[in-house]
C-alpha positions as a Python dict, from the first residue, in 0.01 Angstrom:
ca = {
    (1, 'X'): (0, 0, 0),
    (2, 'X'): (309, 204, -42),
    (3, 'X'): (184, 603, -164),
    (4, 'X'): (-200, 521, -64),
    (5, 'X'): (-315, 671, 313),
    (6, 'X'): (-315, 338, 557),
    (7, 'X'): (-615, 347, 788),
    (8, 'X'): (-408, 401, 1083),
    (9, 'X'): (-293, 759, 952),
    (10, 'X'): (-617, 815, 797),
    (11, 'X'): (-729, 756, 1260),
    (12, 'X'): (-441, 967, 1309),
    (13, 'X'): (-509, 1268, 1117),
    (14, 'X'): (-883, 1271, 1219),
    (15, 'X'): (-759, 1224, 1606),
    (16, 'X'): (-562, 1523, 1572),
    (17, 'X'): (-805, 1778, 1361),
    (18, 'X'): (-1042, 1730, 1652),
    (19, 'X'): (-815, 1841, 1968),
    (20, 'X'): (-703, 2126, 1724),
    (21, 'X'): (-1057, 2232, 1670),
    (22, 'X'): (-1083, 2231, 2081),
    (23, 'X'): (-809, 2409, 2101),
    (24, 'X'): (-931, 2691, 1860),
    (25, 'X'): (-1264, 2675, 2062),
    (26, 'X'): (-1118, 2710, 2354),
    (27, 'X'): (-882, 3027, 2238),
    (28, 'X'): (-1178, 3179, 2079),
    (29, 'X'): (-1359, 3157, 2425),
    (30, 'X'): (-1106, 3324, 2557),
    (31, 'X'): (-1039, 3584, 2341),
    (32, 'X'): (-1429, 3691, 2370),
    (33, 'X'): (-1450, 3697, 2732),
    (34, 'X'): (-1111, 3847, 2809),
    (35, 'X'): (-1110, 4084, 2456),
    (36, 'X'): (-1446, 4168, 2344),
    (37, 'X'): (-1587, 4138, 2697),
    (38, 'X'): (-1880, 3898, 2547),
    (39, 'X'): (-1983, 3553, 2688),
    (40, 'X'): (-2030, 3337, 2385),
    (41, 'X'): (-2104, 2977, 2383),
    (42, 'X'): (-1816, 2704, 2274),
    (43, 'X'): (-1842, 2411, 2154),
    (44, 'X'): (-1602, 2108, 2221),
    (45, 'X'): (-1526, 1734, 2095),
    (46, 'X'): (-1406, 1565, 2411),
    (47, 'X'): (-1292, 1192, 2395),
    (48, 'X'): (-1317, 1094, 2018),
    (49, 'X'): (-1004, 1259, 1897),
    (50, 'X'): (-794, 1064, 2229),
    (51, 'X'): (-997, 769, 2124),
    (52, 'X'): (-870, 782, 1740),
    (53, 'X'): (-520, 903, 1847),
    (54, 'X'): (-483, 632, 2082),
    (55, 'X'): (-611, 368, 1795),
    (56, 'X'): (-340, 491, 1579),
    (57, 'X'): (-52, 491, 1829),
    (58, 'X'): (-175, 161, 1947),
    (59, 'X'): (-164, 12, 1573),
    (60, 'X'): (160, 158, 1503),
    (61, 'X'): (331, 7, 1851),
    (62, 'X'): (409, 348, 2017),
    (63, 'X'): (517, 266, 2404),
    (64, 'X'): (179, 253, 2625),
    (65, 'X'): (297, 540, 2845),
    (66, 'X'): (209, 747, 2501),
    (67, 'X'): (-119, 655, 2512),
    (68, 'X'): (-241, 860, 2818),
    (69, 'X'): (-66, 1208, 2623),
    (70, 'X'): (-366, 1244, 2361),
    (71, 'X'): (-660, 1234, 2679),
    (72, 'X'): (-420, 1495, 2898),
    (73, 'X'): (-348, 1701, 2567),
    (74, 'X'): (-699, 1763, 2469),
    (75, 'X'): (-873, 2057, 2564),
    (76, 'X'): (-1179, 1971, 2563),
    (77, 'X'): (-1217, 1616, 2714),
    (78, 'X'): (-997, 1779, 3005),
    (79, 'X'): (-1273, 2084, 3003),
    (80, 'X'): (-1522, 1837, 3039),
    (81, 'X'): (-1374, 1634, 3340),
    (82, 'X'): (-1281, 1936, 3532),
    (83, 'X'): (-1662, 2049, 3465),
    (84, 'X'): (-1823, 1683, 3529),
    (85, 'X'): (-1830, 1771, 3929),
    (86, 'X'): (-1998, 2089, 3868),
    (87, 'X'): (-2250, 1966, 3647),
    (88, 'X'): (-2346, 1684, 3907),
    (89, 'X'): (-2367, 1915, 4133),
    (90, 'X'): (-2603, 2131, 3979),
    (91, 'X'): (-2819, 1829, 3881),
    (92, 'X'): (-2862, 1732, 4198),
    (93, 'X'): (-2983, 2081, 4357),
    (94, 'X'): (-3239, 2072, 4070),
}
């Protein structure tokens, strides 16, 4: 399959265009609250682009201590777990 795109980058390339699209999200967000003094809404892709990345480092044998990097790495799935608490508490008082 030499010069054709192998599945595993195909994973790869996805699993990275989706933390970079957090990332942008998340810059954005900041650049409207701190900036432009607004409160806009964000939106963020947590786990699936870890999920791919770690496919694709798994199928090309990268160490296993690589595989926690694309989960601390991403934006958003971190945004999420530092907001699941919050969100469960809020839940509950409803």
């Amino acid at each position: 399959m030499h010069g054709l795109l192998r599945f595993d980058h195909i994973l790869f390339v996805i699993g990275l265009i989706l933390p970079v699209l957090n990332l942008l999200s998340f810059l954005a967000m900041l650049h409207s609250w701190y900036v432009l003094k607004k409160h806009n809404s964000f939106a963020f892709i947590p786990f699936i682009g870890p999920i791919l990345l770690d496919i694709s480092l798994k199928l090309n044998g990268a160490p296993t201590w690589t595989l926690v990097l694309p989960w601390i790495l991403d934006i958003g799935t971190m945004y999420l777990l530092i907001c699941i608490p919050h969100l469960i508490r809020s839940f509950r008082e409803k």
